[in-house]
C-alpha positions as CSV (number, residue, x, y, z in Angstrom):
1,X,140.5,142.1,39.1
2,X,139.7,143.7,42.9
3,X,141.1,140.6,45.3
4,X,139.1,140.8,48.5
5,X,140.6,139.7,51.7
6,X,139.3,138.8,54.7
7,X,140.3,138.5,58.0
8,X,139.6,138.0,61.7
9,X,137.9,140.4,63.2
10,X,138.8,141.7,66.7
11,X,135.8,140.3,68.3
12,X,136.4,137.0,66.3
13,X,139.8,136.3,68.1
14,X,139.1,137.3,71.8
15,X,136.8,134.7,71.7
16,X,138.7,132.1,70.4
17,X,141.5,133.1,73.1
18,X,139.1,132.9,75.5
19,X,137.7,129.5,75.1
20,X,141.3,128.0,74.3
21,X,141.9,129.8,78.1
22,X,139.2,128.2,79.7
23,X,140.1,124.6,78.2
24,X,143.6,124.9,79.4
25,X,143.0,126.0,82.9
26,X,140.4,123.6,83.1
27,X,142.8,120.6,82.0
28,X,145.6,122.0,84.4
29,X,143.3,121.7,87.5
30,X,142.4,118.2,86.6
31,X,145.9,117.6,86.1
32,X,147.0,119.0,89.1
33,X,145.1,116.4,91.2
34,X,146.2,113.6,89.0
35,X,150.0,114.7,90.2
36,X,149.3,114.7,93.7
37,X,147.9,111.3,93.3
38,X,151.0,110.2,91.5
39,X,153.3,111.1,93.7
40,X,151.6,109.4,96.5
41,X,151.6,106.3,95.3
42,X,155.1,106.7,94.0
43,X,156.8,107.6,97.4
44,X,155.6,104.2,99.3
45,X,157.1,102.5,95.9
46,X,160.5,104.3,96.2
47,X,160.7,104.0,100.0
48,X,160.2,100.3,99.3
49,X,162.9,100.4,96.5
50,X,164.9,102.6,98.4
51,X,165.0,99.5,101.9
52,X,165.6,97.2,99.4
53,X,168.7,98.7,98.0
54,X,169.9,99.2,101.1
55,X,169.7,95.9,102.1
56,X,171.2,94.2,98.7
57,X,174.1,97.3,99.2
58,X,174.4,95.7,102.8
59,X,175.1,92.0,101.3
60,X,177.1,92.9,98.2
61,X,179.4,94.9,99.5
62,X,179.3,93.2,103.7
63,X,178.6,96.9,105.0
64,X,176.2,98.1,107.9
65,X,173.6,100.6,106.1
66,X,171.8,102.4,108.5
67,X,168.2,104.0,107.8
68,X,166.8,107.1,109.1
69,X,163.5,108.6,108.2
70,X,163.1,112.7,109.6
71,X,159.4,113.3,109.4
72,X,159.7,116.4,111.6
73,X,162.5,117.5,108.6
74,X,160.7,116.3,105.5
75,X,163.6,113.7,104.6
76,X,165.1,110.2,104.9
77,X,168.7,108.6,104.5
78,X,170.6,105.6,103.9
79,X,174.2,105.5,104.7
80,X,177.0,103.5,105.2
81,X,177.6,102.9,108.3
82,X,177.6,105.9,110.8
83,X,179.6,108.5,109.5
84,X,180.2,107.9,106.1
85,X,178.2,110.0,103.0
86,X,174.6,109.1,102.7
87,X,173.7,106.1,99.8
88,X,170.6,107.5,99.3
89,X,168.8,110.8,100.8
90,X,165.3,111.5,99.4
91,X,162.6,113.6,100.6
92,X,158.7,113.5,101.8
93,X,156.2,114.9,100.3
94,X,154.4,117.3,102.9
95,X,151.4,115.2,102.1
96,X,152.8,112.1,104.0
97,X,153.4,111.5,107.5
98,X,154.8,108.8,109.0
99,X,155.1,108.1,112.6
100,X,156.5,105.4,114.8
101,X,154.8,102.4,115.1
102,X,155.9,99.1,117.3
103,X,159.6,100.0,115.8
104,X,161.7,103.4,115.9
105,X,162.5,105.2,112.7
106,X,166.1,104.1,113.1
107,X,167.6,101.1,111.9
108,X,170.1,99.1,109.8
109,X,170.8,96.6,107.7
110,X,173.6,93.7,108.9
111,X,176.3,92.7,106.6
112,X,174.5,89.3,106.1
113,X,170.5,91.3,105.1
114,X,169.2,91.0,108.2
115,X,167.6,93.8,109.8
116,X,168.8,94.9,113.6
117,X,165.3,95.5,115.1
118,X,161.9,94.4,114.1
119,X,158.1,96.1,113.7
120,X,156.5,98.3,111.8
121,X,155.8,102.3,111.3
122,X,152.7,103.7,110.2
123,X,152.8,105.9,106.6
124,X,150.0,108.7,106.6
125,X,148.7,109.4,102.9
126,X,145.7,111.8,103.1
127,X,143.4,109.7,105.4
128,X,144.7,106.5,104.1
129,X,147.0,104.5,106.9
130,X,149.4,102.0,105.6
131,X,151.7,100.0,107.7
132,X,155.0,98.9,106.6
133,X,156.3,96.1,108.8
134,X,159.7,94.5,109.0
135,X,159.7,90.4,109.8
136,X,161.7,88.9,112.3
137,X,164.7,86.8,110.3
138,X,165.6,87.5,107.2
139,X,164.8,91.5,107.0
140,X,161.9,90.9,104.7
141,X,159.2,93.8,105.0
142,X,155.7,94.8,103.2
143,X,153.7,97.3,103.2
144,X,149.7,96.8,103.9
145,X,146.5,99.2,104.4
146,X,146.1,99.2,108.0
């Protein structure tokens, strides 16, 4: 008995290569955009997390907690009080901008939650403006389209 076998030819596995090539670098540009997306709508979540941590750390544990947001650095910080270690230090995506609104982009949390000044700042994602604003009282905040 002669077994026969056969096999890919050369011509017969480039293109197979090729298309599985094209598919993935199709996928990864659609991915790509999805990301971007993601992470924009995540940092407005995480700020908001972030201030809210803050201000439950403040009334736990009776502590000033002072924010500041750098856009012109990329970054922003919790601490406790003025010179200790930061709580929390994340950074901005270079896709946001945020600017000062009716309130500076320094403030703090009193031991009892409420905040020391009152407004709001304006957060920049692509064209969309959102305001978060911070309520006279209590330190509640939200953020809105504007």
């Amino acid at each position: 008995m002669i077994s026969k076998e056969d096999g890919f030819t050369l011509l017969e596995s480039l293109f197979v290569l090729s298309v599985f090539l094209i598919i993935a670098s199709v996928s990864s540009i659609l991915l790509k955009s999805q990301f971007l997306t993601l992470e924009k709508q995540q940092f407005i979540s995480q700020l908001k997390a972030d201030l809210l941590y803050g201000q439950q750390y403040a009334l736990s544990h009776q502590v000033l907690i002072t924010v500041h947001i750098l856009p012109e650095e990329n970054f922003y910080y919790l601490r406790e009080g003025y010179n200790k270690g930061f709580l929390i230090e994340r950074d901005i995506p270079d896709t946001i901008t945020i600017m000062e609104g009716t309130m500076k982009l320094f403030f703090s949390f009193h031991p009892d939650g409420n905040i020391n000044r009152f407004g709001s700042f304006i957060i920049m994602v692509d064209e969309v403006r959102y305001k978060m604003t911070f309520l006279i009282g209590k330190g509640r905040f939200y953020v809105a389209k504007a």
